[in-house]
Backbone bond lengths (Angstrom), bond angles and torsions (degrees), N, CA, C in turn:
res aa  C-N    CA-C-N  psi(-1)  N-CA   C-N-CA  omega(-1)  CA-C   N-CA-C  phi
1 X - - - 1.465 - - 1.528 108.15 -
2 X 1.249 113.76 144.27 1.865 134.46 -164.58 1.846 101.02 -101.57
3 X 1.062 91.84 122.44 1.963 95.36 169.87 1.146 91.91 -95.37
4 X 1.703 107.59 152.51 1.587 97.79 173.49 1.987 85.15 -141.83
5 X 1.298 70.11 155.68 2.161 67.98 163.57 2.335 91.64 -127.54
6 X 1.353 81.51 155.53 1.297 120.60 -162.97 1.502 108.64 -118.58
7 X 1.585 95.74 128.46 1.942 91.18 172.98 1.367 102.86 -120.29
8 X 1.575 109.21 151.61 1.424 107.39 -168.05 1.663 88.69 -144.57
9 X 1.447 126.75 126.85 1.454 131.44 163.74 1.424 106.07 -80.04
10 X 1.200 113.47 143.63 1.599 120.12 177.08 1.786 102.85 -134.73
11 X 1.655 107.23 134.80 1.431 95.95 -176.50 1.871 111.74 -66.70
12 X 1.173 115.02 -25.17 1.394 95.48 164.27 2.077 104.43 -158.94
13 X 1.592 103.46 -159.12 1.391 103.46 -172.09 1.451 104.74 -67.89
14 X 1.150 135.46 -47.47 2.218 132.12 -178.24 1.333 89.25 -27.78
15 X 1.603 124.02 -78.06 1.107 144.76 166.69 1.228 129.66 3.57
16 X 1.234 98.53 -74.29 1.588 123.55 -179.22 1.854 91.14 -61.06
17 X 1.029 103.46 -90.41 1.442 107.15 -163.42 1.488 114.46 -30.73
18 X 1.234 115.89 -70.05 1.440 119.12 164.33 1.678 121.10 -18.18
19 X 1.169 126.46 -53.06 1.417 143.48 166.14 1.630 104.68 -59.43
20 X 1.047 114.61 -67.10 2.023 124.97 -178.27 1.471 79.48 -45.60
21 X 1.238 132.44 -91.50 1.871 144.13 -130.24 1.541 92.86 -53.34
22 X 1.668 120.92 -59.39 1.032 132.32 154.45 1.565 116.61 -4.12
23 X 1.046 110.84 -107.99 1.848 149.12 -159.78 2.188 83.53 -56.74
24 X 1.114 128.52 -40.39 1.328 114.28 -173.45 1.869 103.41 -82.86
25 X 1.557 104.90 -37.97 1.742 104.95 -164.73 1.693 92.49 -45.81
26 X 1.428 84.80 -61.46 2.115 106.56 -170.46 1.401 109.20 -37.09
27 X 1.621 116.59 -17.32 1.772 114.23 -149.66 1.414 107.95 42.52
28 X 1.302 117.19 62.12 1.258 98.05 164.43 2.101 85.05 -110.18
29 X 0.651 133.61 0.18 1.633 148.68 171.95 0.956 132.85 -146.28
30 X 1.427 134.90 122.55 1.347 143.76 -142.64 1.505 102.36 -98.53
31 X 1.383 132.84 -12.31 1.668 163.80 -134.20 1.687 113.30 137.16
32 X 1.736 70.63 131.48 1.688 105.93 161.09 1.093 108.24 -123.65
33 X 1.408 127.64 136.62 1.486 125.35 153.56 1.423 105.70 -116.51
34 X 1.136 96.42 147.21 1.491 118.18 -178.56 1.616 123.05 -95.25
35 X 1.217 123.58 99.15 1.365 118.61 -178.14 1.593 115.04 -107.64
36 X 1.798 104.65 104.85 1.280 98.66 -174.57 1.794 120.41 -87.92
37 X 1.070 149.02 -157.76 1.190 161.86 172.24 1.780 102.33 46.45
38 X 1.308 103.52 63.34 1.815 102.49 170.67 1.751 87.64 -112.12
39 X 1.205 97.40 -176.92 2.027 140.54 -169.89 0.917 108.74 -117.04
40 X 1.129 137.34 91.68 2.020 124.82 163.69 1.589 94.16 -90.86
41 X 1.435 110.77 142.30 1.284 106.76 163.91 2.042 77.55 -139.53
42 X 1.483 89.95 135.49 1.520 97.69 157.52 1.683 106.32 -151.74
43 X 1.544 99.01 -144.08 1.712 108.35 -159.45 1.804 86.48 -122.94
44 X 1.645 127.78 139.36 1.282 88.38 167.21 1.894 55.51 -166.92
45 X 1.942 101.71 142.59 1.361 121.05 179.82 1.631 106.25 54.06
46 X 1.031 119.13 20.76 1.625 118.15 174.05 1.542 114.49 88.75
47 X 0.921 107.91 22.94 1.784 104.73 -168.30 1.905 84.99 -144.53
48 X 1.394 97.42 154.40 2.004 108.01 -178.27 1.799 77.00 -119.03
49 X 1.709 64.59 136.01 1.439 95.52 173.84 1.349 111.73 -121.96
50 X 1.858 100.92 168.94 1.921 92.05 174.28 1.739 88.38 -143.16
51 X 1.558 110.65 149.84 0.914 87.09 176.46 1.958 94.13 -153.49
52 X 1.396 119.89 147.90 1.756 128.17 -164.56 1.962 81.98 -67.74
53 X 1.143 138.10 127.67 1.461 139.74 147.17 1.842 132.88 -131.48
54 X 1.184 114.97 -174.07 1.451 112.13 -170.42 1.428 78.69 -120.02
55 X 1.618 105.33 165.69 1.156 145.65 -173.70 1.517 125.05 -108.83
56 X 0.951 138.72 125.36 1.855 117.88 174.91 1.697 92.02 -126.35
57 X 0.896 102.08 135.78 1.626 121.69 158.07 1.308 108.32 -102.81
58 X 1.562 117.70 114.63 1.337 112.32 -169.57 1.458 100.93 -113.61
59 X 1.629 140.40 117.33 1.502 140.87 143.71 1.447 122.79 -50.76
60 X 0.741 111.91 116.51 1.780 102.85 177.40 1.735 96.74 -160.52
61 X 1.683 118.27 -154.08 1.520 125.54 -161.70 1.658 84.47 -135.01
62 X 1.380 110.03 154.52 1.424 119.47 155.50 1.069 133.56 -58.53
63 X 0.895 116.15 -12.77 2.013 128.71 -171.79 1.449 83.32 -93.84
64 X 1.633 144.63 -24.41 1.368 112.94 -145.21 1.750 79.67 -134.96
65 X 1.124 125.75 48.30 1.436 132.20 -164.07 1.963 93.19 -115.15
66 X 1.152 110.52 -43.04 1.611 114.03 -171.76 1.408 102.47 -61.32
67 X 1.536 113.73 -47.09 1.615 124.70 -161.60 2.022 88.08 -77.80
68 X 1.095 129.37 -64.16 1.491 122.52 157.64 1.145 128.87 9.84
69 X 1.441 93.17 -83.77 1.891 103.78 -171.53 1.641 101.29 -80.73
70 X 1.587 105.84 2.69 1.941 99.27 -179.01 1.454 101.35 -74.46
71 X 1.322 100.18 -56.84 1.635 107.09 170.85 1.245 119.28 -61.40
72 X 1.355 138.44 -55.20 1.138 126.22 168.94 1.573 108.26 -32.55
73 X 0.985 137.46 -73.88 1.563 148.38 -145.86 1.999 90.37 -70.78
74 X 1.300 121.83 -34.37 1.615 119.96 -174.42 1.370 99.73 -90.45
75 X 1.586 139.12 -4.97 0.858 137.13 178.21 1.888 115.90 -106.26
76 X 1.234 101.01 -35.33 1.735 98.36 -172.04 1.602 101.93 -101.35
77 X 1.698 97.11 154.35 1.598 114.66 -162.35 1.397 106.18 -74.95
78 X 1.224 121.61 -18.06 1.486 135.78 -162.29 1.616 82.13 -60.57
79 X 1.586 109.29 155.37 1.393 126.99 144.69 1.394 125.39 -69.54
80 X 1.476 135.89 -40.51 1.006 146.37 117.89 1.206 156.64 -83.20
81 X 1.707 117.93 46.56 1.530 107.84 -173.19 1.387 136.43 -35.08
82 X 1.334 112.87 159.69 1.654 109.62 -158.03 2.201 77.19 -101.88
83 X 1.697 89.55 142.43 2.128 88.24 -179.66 1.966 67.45 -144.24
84 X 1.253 111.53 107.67 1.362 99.79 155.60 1.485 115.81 -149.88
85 X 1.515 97.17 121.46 1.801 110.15 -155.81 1.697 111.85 -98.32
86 X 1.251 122.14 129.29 1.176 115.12 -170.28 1.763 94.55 -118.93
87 X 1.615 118.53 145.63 1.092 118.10 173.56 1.790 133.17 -62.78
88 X 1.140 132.40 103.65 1.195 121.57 178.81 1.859 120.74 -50.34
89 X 1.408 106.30 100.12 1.242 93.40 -168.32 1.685 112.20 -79.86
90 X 1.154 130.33 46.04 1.610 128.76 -154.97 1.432 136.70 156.91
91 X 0.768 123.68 150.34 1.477 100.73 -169.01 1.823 118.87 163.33
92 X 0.891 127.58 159.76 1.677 122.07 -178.99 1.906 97.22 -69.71
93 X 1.434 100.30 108.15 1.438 91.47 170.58 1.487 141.47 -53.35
94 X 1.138 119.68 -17.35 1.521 113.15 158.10 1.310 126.21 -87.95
95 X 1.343 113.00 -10.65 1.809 103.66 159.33 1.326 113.66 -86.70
96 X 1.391 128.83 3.19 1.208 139.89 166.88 1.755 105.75 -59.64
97 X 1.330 83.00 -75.04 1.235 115.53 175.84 1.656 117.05 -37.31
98 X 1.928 111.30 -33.53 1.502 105.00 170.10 1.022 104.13 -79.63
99 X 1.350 133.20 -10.97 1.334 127.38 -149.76 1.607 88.14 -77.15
100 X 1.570 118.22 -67.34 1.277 127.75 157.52 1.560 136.62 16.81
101 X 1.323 83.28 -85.00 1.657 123.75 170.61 1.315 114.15 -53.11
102 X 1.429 123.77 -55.43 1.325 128.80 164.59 1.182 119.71 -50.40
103 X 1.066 145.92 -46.03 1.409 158.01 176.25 1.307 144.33 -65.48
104 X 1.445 96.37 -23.11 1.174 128.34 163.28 1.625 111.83 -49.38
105 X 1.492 108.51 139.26 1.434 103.69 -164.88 1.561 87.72 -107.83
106 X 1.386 99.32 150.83 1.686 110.53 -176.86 1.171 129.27 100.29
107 X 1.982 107.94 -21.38 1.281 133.06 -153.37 1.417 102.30 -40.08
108 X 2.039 109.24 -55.87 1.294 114.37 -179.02 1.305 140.35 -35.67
109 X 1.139 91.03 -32.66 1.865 127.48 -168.60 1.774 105.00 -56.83
């Protein structure tokens, strides 16, 4: 099984948190961190934009990445939120390993 971390822009902190509290209750993420005061400047309808936003660093597993960006996308205001997960190639193996554990669906059960 693949850990991946996940970046998610949020237009601000309500936002952010709401999404983090979310994505960990569900286990669909074992950790979010929240990084506030970044810059997005991109291209979006033909015009560059810039805009003040929050950050999420999302931990979670690949298997639980589809159910992720489901919620993400039913949860954030954006028309298109950005969910783009890159594989952790490394890492201290037993926080791997929570990462895992956390995520696991049923865990509660």
């Amino acid at each position: 099984m693949t850990a991946v971390a996940c970046f998610c822009t949020c237009p601000d902190a309500g936002t952010a948190g709401r999404i983090a509290d979310a994505l960990v209750v569900e286990r669909l993420a074992a950790c979010v961190n929240i990084l506030p005061g970044i810059t997005s400047v991109y291209r979006w309808q033909g015009a560059v934009e810039r805009a003040d936003e929050v950050l999420l660093v999302v931990k979670t597993m690949r298997a639980r990445l589809e159910a992720l960006t489901a919620r993400v996308v039913a949860l954030h205001p954006y028309e298109l939120p950005e969910v783009i997960a890159v594989d952790i190639a490394g890492g201290l193996p037993g926080y791997l390993d929570w990462i895992a554990a956390e995520t696991r669906p049923g865990a509660d059960e």
